[in-house]
C-alpha positions as CSV (number, residue, x, y, z in Angstrom):
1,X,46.7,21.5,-9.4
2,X,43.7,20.1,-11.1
3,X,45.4,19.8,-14.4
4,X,48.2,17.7,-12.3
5,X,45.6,15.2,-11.1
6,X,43.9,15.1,-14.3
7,X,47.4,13.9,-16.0
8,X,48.3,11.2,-12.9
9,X,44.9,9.8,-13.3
10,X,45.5,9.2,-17.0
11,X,45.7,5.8,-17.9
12,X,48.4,4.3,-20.6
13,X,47.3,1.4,-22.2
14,X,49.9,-1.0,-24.2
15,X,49.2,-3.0,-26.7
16,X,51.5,-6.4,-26.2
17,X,50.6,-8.3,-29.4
18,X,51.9,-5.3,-30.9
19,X,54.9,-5.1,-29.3
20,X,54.9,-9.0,-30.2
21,X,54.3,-8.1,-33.6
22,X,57.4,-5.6,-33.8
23,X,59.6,-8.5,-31.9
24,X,58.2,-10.9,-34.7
25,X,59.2,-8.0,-37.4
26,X,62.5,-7.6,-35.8
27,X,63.3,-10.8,-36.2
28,X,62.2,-11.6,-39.6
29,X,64.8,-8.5,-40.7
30,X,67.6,-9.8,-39.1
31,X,67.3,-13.2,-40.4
32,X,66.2,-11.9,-43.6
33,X,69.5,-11.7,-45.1
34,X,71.4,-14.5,-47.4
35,X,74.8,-15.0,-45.8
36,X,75.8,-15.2,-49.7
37,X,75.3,-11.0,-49.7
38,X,78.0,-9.1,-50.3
39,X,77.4,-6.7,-52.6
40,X,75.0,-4.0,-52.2
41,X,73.3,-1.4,-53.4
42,X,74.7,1.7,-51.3
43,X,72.8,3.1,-48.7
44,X,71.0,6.2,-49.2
45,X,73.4,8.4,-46.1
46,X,76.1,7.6,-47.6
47,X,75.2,7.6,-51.2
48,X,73.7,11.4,-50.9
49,X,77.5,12.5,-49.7
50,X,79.7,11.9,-52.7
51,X,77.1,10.1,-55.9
52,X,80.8,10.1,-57.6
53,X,83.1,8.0,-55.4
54,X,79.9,5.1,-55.9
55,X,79.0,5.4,-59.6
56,X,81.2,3.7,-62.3
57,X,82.7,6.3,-64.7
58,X,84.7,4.2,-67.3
59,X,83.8,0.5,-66.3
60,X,81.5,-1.5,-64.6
61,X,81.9,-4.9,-63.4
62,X,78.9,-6.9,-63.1
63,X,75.2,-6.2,-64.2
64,X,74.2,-3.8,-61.7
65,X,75.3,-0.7,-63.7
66,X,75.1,-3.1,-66.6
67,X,73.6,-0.8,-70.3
68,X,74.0,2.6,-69.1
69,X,74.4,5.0,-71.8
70,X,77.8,6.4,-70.8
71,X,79.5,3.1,-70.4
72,X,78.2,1.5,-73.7
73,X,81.3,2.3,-75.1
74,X,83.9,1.0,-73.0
75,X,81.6,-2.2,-72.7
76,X,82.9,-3.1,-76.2
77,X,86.0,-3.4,-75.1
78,X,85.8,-5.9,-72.9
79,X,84.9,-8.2,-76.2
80,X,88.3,-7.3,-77.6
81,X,89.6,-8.7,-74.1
82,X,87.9,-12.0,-74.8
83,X,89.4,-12.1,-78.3
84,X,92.4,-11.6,-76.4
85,X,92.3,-14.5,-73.9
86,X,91.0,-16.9,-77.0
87,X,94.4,-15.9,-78.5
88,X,96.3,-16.8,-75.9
89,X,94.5,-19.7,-74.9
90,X,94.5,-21.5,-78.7
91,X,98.3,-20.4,-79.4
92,X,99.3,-22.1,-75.6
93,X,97.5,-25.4,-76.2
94,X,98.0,-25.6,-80.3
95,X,100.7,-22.9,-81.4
96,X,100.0,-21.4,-84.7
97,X,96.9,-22.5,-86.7
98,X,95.0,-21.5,-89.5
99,X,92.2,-19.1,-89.8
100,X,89.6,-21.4,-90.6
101,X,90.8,-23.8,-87.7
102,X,91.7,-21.1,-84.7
103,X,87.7,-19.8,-85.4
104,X,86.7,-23.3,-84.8
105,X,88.7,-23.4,-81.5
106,X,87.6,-20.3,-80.5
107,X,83.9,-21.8,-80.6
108,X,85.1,-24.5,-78.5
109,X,86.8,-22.6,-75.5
110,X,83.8,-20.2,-76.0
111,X,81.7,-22.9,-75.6
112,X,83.9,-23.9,-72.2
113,X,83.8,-20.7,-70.6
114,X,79.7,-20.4,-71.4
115,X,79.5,-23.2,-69.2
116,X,82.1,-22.7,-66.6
117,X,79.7,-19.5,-66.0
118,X,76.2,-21.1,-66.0
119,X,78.1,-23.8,-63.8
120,X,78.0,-20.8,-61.0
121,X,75.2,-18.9,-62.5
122,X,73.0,-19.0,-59.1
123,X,75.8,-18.9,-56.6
124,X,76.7,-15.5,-58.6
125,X,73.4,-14.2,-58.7
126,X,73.2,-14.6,-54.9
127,X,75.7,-12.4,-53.9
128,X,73.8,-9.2,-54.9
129,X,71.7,-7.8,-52.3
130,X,68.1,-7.0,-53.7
131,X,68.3,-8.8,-56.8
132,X,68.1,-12.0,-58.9
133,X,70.0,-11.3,-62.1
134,X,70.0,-14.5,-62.9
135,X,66.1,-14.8,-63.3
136,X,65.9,-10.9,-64.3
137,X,68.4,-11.3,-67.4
138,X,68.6,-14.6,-68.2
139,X,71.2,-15.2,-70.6
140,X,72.2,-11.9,-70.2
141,X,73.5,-12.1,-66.7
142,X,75.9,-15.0,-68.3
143,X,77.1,-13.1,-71.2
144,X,77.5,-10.1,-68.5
145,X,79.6,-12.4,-66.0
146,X,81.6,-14.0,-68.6
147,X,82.9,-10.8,-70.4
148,X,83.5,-8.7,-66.9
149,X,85.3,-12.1,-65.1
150,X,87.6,-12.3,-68.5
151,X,88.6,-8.3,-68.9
152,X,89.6,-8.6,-64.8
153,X,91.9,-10.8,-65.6
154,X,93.4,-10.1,-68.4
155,X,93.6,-6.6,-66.9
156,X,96.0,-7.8,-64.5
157,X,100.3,-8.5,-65.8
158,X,100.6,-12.2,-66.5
159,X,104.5,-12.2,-65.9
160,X,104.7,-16.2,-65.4
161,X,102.0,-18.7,-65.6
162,X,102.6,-19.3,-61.5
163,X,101.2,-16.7,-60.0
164,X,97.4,-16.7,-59.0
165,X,94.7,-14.3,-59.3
166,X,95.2,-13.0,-55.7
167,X,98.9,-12.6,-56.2
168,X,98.5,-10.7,-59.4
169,X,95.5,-8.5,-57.7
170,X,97.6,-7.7,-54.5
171,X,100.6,-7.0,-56.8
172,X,98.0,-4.6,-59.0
173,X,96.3,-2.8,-56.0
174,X,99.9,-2.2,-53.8
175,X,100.3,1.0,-54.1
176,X,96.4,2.5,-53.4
177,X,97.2,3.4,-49.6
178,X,101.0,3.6,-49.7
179,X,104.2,4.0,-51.3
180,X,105.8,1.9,-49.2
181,X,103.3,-0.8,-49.0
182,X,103.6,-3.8,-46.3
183,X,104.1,-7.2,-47.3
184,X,101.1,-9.4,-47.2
185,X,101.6,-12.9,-47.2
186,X,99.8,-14.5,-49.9
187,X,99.2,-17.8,-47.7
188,X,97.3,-15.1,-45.4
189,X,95.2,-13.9,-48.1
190,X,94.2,-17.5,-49.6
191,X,93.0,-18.4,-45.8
192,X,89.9,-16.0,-46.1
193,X,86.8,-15.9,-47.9
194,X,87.5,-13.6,-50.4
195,X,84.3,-12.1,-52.2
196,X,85.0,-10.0,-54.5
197,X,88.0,-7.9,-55.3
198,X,86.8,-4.9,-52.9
199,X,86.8,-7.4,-50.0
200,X,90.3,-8.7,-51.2
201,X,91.4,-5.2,-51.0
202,X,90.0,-4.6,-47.9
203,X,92.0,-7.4,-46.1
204,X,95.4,-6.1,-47.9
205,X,94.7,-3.2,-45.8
206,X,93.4,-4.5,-42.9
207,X,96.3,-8.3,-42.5
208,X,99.2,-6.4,-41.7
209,X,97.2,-4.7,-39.3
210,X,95.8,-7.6,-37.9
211,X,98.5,-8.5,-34.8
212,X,98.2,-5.0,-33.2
213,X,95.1,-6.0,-30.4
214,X,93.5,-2.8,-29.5
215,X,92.3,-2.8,-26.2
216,X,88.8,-3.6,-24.7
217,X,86.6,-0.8,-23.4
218,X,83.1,-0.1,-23.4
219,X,82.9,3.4,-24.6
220,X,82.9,5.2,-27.6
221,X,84.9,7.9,-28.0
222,X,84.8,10.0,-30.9
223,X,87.9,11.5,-32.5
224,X,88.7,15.1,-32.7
225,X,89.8,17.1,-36.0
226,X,93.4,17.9,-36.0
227,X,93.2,21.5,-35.5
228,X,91.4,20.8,-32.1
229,X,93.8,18.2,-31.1
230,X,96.7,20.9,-32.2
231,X,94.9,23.4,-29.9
232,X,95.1,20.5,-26.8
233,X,98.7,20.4,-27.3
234,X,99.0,17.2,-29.0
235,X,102.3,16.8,-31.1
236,X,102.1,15.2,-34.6
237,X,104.8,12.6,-36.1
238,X,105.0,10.6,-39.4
239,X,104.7,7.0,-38.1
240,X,106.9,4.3,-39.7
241,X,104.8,1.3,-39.7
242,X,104.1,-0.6,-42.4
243,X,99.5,-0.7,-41.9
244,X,98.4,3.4,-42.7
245,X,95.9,2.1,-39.7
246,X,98.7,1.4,-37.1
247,X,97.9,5.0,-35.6
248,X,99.5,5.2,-32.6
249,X,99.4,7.8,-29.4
250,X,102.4,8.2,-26.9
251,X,103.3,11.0,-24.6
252,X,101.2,13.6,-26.1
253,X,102.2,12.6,-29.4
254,X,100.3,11.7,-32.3
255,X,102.1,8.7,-35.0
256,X,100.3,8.7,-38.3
257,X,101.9,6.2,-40.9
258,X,102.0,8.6,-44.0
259,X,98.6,8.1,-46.5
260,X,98.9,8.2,-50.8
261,X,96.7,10.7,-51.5
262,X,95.7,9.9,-55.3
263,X,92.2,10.8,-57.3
264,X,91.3,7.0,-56.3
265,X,91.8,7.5,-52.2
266,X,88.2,9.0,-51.5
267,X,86.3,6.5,-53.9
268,X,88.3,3.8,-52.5
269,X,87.6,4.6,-48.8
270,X,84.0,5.5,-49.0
271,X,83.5,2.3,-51.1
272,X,85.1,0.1,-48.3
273,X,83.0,2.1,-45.8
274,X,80.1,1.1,-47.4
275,X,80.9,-1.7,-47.4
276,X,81.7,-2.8,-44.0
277,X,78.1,-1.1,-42.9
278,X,76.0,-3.3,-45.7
279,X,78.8,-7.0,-44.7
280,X,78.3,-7.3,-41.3
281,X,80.4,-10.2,-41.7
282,X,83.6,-7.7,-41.6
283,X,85.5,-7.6,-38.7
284,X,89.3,-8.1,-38.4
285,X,90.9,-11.4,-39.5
286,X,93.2,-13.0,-36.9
């Protein structure tokens, strides 16, 4: 009993400008963030999972991965991609020219894309999270941009000279979640700020989706594994729809729009996880 009394009596002292303090620090880290971030250096929880489905194995676009040792190699060839796109370039404008003259071109529209880069040097440099490429490699960062914009796209089919970027990208990317993939308007597409090409892929997935309104409710509910669900009674369909996230549940049954499982599925999903937890800008178009 005395013990009791002895805790009751105790006394709790708080310390407000503390509290203030954390309020103050609070504050500081939510507004700390560029709204020109959108790419990010993954988060530890979900880094430590799968290092694989995050690190570049072949190619890397950009200078964040920029000089490792194992992509050295295949860095080279993005130079023979810019040879590439001088070729083209000089025989659309001039059509066949000598050696001595197509090198002197090839100065020239280097030249050009040198300054179309350094045009949007610092609005590139601010979309990485944690970094200032721009004032941490210099010239490099250019070089870096310029080679990695040109091998994207010449990367993707040139079939006619009418198509843009987007078109050719969504064309290139149709088949990640989906044989059968759902027709995204284009028009859609060019509406949104697009960031980078995982955003772009992210709203292929997510537009077609975008007219089914899930309804509102205050309460999470977490999803059980299919063998529990099984065990509950619940019946299991291949949906028709064209979005693999138009998941639907009717009468005990469970429609699931079929999923391309390819070696690219898990990086692909974990990467657009990622991302939606560092952009908290994401949310669904519409």
């Amino acid at each position: 009993m005395a013990a009791a009394r002895e805790r009751s009596s105790e006394i709790v002292i708080i310390d407000v400008g503390s509290l203030a303090s954390l309020k103050d620090e609070l504050r500081d880290a939510c507004s700390s963030m560029p709204q020109s971030y959108c790419i990010f250096n993954i988060p530890t929880i979900l880094f430590r999972h799968n290092k694989n489905s995050f690190l570049p194995n072949c190619f890397s676009i950009g200078p964040m991965h920029h000089g490792k040792k194992h992509l050295v190699a295949t860095e080279k060839i993005t130079m023979k991609y810019l040879k590439a796109c001088f070729s083209r370039v000089i025989t659309s404008r001039h059509g066949s020219m000598s050696r001595e003259s197509k090198e002197v071109e090839e100065q020239k529209v280097l030249s050009d894309l040198i300054n179309a880069v350094k045009s949007i040097e610092k609005q590139a440099s601010a979309c990485y999270a944690g970094h200032d490429f721009a004032a941490e490699l210099g010239d490099e960062f250019i070089k870096t941009m310029l080679l990695d914009g040109v091998f994207v796209t010449e990367m993707f089919p040139l079939p006619n000279e009418t198509e843009s970027l987007i078109e050719l990208a969504l064309k290139f990317f149709a088949n990640t979640f989906t044989s059968h993939p759902p027709p995204v308007q284009t028009c859609q597409v060019k509406d949104q700020d697009i960031k980078h090409i995982l955003d772009l892929l992210r709203l292929s997935l997510v537009l077609p989706f975008q007219e089914i309104k899930n309804k509102p409710t205050n309460r999470w509910q977490p999803i059980r594994s299919v063998t529990r669900l099984k065990e509950a009674g619940v019946k299991f369909k291949k949906g028709t729809a064209d979005s693999v996230l138009d998941i639907k549940f009717n009468d005990g049954c469970l429609e699931i729009p079929s999923l391309l499982i390819q070696e690219t599925t898990e990086p692909i999903f974990r990467n657009l996880i990622a991302y939606e937890r560092c952009f908290g800008h994401c949310q669904a178009p519409g």
